[in-house]
N, C-alpha and C positions, 0 to 999 in steps of 0.2 A: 504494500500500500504506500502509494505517495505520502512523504507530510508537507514538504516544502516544493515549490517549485518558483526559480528566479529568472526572471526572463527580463533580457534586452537594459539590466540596470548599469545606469550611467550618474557621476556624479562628480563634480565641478571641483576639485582642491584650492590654494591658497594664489595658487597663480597657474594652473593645468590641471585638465581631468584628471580625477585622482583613478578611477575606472571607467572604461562605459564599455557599453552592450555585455557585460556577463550573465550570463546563464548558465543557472546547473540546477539539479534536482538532489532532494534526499530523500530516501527510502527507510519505511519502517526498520530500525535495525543496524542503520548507519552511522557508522564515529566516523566523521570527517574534519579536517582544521583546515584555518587558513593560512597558509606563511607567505612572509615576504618580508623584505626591510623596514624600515623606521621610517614613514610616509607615505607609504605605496596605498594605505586606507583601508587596511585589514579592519582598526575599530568600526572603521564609519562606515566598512560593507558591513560590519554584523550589526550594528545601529540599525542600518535602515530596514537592513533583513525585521529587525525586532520592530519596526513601527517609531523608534525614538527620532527618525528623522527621515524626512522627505526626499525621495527620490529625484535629482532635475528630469530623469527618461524614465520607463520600465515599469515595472511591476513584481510582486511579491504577494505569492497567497500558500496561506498556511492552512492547510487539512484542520476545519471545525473540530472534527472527534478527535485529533490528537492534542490540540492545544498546545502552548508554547508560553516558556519561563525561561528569563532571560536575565541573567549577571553583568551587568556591568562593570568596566576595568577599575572605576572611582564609584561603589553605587553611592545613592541619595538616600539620607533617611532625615528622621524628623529626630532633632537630639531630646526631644523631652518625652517620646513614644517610648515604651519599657518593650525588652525583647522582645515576649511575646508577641502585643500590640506591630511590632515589627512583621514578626515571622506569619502573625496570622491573618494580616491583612489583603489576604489572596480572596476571589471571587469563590474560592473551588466551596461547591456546595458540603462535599466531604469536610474541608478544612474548617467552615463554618460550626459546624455540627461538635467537632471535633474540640475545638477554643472554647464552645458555648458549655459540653462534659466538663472540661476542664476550671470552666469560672461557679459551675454547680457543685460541684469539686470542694472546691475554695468556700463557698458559700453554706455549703454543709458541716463542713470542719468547724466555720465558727457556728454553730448554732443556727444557720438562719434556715430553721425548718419550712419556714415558705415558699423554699423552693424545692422542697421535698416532691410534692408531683410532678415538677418539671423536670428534674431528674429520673424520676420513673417513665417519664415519655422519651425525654432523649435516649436512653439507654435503650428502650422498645426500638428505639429510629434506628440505634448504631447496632442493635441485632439485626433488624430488616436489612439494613445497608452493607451489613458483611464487615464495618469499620475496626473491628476490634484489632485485628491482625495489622491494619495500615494504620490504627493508632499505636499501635508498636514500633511500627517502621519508624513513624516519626518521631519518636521518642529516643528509637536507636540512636538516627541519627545523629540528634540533639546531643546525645551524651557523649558517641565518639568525637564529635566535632568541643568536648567541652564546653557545653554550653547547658549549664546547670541553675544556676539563678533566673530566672527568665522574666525578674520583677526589675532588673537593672535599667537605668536609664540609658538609650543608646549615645546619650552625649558624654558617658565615664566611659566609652570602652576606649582600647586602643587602635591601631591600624588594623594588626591584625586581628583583635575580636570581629572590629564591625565587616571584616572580609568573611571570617565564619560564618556570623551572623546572617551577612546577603548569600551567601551560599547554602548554607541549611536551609532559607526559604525557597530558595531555588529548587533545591533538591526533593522539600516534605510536598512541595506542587504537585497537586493531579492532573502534572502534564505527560505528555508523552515526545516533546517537543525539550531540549534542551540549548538555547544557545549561550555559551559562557567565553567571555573577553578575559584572556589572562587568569584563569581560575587559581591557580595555584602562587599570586602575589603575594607575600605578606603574609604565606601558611608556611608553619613549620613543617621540617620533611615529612615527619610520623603522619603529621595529617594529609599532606601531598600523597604519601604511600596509601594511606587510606582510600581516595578520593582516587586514584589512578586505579585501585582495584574494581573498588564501585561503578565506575564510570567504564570498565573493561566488563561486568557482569551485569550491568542493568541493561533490558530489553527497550530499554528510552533511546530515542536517534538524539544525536548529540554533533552540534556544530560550533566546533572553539578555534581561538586563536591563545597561541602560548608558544611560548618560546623554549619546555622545558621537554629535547629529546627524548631523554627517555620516558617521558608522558607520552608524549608522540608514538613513541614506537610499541609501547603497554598498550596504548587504546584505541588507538585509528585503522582504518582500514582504506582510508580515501585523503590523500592531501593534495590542498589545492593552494596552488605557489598563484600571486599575486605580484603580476611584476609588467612594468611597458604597459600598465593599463587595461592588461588582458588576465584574466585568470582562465588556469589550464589546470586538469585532473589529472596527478598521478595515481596511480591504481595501488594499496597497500600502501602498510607504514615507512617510518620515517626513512629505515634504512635503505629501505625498495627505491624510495623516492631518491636517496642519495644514489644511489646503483642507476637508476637510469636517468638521472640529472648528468651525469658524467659520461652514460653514453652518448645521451642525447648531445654535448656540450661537445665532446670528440667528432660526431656527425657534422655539426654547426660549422664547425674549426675548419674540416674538412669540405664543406660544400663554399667556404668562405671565400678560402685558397684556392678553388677551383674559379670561382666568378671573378677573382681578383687575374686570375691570370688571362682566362677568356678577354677580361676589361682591358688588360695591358694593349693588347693584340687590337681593340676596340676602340680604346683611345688614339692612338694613332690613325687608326681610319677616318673617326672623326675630323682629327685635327686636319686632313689634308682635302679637304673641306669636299666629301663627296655630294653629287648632283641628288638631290631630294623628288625628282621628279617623278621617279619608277617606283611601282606602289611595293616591288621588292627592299627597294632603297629604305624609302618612308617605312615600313614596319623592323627594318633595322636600327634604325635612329631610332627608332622608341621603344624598342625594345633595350638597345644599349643605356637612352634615357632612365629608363624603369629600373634597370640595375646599377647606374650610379645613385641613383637617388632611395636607391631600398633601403628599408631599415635594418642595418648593420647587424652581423653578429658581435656582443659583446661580452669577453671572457670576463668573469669578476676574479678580483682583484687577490691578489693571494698576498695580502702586502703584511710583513714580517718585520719587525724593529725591533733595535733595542737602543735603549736610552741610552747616551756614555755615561757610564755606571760615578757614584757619589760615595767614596771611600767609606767604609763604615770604620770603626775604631775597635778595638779592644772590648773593652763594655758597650752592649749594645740596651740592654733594656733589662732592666733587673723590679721584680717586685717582690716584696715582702710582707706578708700576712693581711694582703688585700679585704676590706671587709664593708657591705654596705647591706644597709638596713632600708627597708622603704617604712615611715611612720603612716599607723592607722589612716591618716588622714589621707593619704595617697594613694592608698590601696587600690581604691575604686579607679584610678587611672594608671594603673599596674596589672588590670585584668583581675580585680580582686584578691590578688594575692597579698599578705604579708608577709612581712621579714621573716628571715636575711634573701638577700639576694646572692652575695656572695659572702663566702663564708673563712677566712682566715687562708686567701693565693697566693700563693707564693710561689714566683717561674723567675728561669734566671733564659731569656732569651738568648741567639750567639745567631751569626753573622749565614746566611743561607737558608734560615727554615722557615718551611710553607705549612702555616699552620690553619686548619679550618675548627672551626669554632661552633658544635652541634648542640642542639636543644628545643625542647618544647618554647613555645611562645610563652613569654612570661617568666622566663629560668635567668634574663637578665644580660642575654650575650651583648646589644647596644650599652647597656648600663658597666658590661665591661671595659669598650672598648672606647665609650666616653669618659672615662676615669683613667686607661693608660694616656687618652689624650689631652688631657688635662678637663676638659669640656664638664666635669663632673667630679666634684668632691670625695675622695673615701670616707668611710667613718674613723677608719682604723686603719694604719698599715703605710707602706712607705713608697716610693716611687724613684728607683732610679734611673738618669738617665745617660747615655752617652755621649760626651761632648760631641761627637760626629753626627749623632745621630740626628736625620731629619723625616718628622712625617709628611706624610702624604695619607687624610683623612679624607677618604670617600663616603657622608654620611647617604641613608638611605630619604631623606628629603632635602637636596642640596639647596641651600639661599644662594640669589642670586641681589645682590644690593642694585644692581640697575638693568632693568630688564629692555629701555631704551635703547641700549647698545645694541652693536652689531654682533652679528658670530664671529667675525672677521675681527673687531676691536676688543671684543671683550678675550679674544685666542691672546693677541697683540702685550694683552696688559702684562700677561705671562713670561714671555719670550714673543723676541722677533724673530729668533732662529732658533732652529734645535738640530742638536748634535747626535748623531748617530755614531751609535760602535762600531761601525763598519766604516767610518771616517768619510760617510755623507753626511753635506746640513743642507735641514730642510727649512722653505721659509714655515713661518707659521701657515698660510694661504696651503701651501701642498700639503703641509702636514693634517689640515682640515679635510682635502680633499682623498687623501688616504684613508681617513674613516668615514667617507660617504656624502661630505658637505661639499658639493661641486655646485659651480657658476652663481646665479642669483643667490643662492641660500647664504651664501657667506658674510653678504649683504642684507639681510634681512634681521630685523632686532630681534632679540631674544625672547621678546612675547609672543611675537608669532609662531613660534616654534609649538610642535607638542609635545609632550610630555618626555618620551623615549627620545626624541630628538635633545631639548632640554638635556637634557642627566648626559646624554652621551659626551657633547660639550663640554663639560663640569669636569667627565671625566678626562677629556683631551688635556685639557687645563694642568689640571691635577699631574698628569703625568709630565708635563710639559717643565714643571718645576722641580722635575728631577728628583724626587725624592728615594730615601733610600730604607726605608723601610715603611712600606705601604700596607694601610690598614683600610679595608673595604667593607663596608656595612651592605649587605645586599645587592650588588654591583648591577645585578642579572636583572632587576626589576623593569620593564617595560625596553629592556634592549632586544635588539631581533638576534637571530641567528648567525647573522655576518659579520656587525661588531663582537657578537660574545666571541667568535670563532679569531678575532682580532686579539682581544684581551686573553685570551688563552694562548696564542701563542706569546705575547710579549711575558705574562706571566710564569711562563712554562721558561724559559731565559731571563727570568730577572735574577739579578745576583743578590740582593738585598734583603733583606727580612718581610715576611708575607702575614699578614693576620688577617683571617677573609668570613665574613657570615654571608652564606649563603643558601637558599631552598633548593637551586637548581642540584643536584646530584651526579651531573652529567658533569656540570662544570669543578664543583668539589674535586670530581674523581682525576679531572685532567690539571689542577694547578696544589692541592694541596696531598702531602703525604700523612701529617700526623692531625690527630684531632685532638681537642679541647672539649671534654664533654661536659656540661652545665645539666647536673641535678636540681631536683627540683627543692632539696635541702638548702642551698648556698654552698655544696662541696663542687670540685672541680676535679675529674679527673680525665687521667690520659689515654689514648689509644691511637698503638701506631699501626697506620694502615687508611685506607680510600675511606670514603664516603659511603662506598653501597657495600664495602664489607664492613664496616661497621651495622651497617643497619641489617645484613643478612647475620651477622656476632647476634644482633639484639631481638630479629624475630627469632632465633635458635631460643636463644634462651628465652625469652617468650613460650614459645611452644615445650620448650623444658619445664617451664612453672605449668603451664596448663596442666601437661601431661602428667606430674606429680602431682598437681589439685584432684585430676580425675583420678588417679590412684590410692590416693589418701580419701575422697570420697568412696568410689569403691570398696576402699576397705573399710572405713565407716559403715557402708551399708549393709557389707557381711556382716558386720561385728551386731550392727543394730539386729541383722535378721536371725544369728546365732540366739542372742541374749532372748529375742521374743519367741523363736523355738523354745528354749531351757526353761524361760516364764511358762511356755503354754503347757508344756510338759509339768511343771512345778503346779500348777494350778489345778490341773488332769489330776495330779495324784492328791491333793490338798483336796477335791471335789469327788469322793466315792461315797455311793449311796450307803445309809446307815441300813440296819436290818429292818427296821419297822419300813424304810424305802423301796427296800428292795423286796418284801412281802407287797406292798403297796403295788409298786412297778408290775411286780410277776398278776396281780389280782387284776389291773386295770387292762393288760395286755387281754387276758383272757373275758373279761367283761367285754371288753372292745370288738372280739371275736363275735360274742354272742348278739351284740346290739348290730354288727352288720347283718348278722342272718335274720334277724328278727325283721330288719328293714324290709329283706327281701322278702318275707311273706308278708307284710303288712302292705306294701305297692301291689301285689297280685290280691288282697283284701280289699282296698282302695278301689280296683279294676270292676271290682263285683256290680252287679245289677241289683245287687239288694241294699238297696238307698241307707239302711240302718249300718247296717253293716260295713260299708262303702265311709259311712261320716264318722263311726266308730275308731276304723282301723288310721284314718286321718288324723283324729285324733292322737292317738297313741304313736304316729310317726314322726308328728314334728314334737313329742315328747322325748321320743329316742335319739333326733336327730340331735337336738339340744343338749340332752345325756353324752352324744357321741363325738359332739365338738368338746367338750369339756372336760371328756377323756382326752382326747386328743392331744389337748394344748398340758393336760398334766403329763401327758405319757410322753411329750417335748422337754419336759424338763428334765424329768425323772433319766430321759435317756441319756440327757447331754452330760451326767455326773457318772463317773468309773464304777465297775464292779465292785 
């Protein structure tokens, strides 16, 4: 069954269509994404797809019976709405029904009896409607996703709650329609791992944009690359897609070379100015015409740096018995958590190591990395630093103090030239156009820009001042594919000290070796090795606890079913009929004999045609039958007690 179908959509960017005339379909069943670089209009084709904005061409109609719920990359809430009020504010007749249990729920706990038969109707409603089971699900979710208070205002949470948050509504929706911008922003991995599983087992079509491979290659079966204003299907995940992106790109290369050299041969014809008159002539010139002037093939860019490296010293970064505390009062904009955050660090840094920094949301990784930077107070504990040593702080929401500036001026303030280890300088201008900022953009102030564009900038910057021990707060957020694929190789050759928070997994695995793990106590400890062996270290053991909970349950329940055998058995023998019982039992057994055969001539008495006789033996039937239930129920007891 169809859900989506997009046909002939076109739509106008900052200064060029950002796409037009795309078209594709999804089918019941479908995980598809969209990639493509930082401007190409991945957001604003899945906006418009969602209704959030106007089409300049085309059209978009989404399948009535599957319905459609949509995440937004920044969503919108009301900060004084409490979660619920958030999460429950969907049309779905189900979800309805569902918030109304819930506030009955509430209503009943204190005392307010009044709503005691409204409660007995909704609950008739959620038996007729089958709800019980999908009020689980959504309950599920709610808890894996940590979201437990659901009385909280959405204006105390933090980045990442109110990203849960818009995603659990997404998610508890009775849609069958999924489209989600950057899902995995601002989600700690655990939950990314989560959400990559679910979105790999739910029977919902799902159409996202993300930048996080190994999401890609976990959940899709359709990627659709967004680029030259055209969007094109590749068939299977992300790998597939890179296997025949490289053929295809080999092909290109190869029919390029071929037209470039027909052209050589073509241009000199031209030039020796042949007669236009012969309609063989004429459809040569335009045909030579049509291939100078075709849209080129364009190899991207496989562009590779390294800064000339910034001495580090002897003592590079030393701490000692790091400690912070967040007070009551901050809690609420700490994700509810209280102290400590971190809990008596102490790391003696040294010159080379690529350190990644893992943890649930809320375990306080930024809160660390704002206190090695000064940006944040310890409560306890000492900080030292190396005369040589300089940062380089990429926070995960960069200020920018004048957004009037140009891309070009604000690169400028940094360096006018940068020096490469390979003993090229580059100006600032090519250095911009190495990570994707070519012709007008360079020129363009800083406000115009969006988001992903924005931060990429910040980070050129950053790098630009040479720093020699570089500290990244979420580097990967809203960048595409092509920069991360940048910042991975220059990271992968940095000589200088690395301290990196990031969700992407992909990216972890290719720049850091050792991790920093942030419990949820305020302890900090170590583990050397990648990113996704760590997280396969921590489902193991996961599934080790389980497996011992189910074992020690298990054996709980023999033990339970042993004890109440030995009880039943103990009881059995504590419950033997006494002799006056068992004269009783033996008497009523044989009684019980005699009042059955009695019945049976008293029914063939009953049958009689002699009316006296007939009412007589009626009589005395339902006298025996009375007699005979009351045998019955003694001769139950008498039996259930031992010899």
């Amino acid at each position: 069954m169809n859900f989506l179908s997009v046909n002939n959509l076109s739509k106008i960017g900052r200064e060029k269509p950002l796409f037009t005339n795309v078209t594709f379909g999804l089918d019941e069943g479908d995980k598809a994404a969209i990639i493509g670089r930082n401007g190409t209009g991945k957001s604003t084709l899945l906006s418009t797809i969602a209704g959030e904005l106007i089409p300049d061409e085309g059209t978009v109609v989404i399948n009535k019976s599957a319905g459609v719920s949509y995440l937004a990359q920044n969503p919108s809430y009301n900060p004084e709405d409490t979660i619920k009020e958030h999460i429950f504010k969907s049309k779905s007749p189900k979800l309805e029904l569902i918030r109304e249990y819930e506030d009955l729920c509430d209503s009943l706990a204190n005392a307010n009896n009044t709503s005691q038969k409204r409660f007995e109707e909704v609950q008739l409603e959620m038996e007729k409607g089958n709800l019980w089971n999908y009020e689980a699900q959504v309950k599920s979710i709610l808890s894996t996703l940590g979201i437990t208070d659901m009385n909280r205002k959405m204006g105390t949470l933090s980045g990442g709650m109110i990203k849960k948050v818009a995603l659990a509504q997404v998610l508890v929706e009775d849609t069958k329609l999924l489209l989600l911008d950057e899902p995995t922003n601002h989600l700690d991995i655990s939950t990314i791992y989560w959400l990559q599983n679910y979105l790999h087992e739910t029977k919902r079509s799902v159409l996202m944009v993300t930048h996080d491979r190994y999401f890609l290659d976990a959940v899709c079966n359709n990627i659709y690359e967004l680029a030259r204003n055209k969007i094109k299907l590749y068939q299977g995940n992300y790998s597939a897609y890179l296997e025949k992106k490289e053929v295809e790109s080999e092909i290109e290369e190869n029919t390029e070379r071929r037209i470039e050299s027909v052209l050589r041969f073509e241009r000199d014809w031209l030039l020796r100015g042949p007669c236009a008159r012969g309609t063989k002539a004429k459809a040569r010139i335009q045909r030579d015409e049509a291939l100078i002037n075709r849209e080129k093939f364009q190899k991207d860019k496989g562009f590779t740096f390294e800064v000339a490296g910034r001495r580090l010293g002897g003592k590079v970064l030393e701490l000692h018995n790091i400690s912070k505390n967040f007070p009551k009062a901050y809690a609420a904009l700490n994700d509810g958590k209280n102290n400590p955050v971190l809990s008596h660090f102490s790391y003696t840094f040294t010159a080379g190591e690529k350190i990644g920094i893992f943890g649930d949301n809320g375990t306080g990784k930024s809160t660390l990395l704002n206190i090695i930077t000064g940006n944040l107070q310890a409560d306890e504990g000492e900080i030292i630093k190396g005369v040589n040593t300089v940062f380089g702080y990429y926070q995960q929401n960069p200020v920018f103090k004048d957004l009037n500036l140009t891309v070009l001026e604000y690169i400028k303030e940094a360096a006018e030239m940068v020096n490469l280890n390979n003993g090229k300088t580059l100006s600032a201008s090519q250095f911009l156009e190495e990570f994707g900022f070519e012709g007008k953009i360079q020129y363009s102030p800083l406000s115009t820009l969006s988001g992903g564009e924005r931060k990429r900038v910040f980070l050129i910057r950053l790098l630009m001042k040479n720093p020699n021990f570089l500290i990244l707060d979420e580097p990967t957020n809203d960048f595409d594919i092509f920069t991360m694929n940048i910042l991975e190789q220059f990271l992968s050759n940095y000589k200088g000290c690395l301290l990196i928070v990031s969700h992407d997994r992909y990216f972890m695995d290719k720049v850091a070796d050792t991790m920093f793990i942030l419990e949820n106590d305020g302890s900090v400890s170590g583990f050397v090795g990648k990113c996704s062996e760590y997280i396969e270290y921590r489902e193991e053991k996961k599934k080790e606890e389980e497996d011992k909970k189910a074992l020690e349950k298990a054996a709980l329940l023999e033990k339970e079913k042993k004890e109440a055998f030995a009880n039943t058995i103990k009881q059995a023998a504590k419950k033997k009929r006494s002799y006056k019982e068992q004269k009783e039992f033996e008497a009523i057994e044989s009684e019980i004999a005699e009042l059955e055969d009695l019945l049976k001539t008293l029914e063939a008495d009953m049958a009689s045609s002699d009316y006296e006789k007939a009412q007589e033996a009626g009589k005395k039937y339902e006298e025996a039958t009375a007699k005979l239930e009351a045998d019955y129920e003694r001769w139950d007891v008498l039996s259930e007690l031992g010899d």
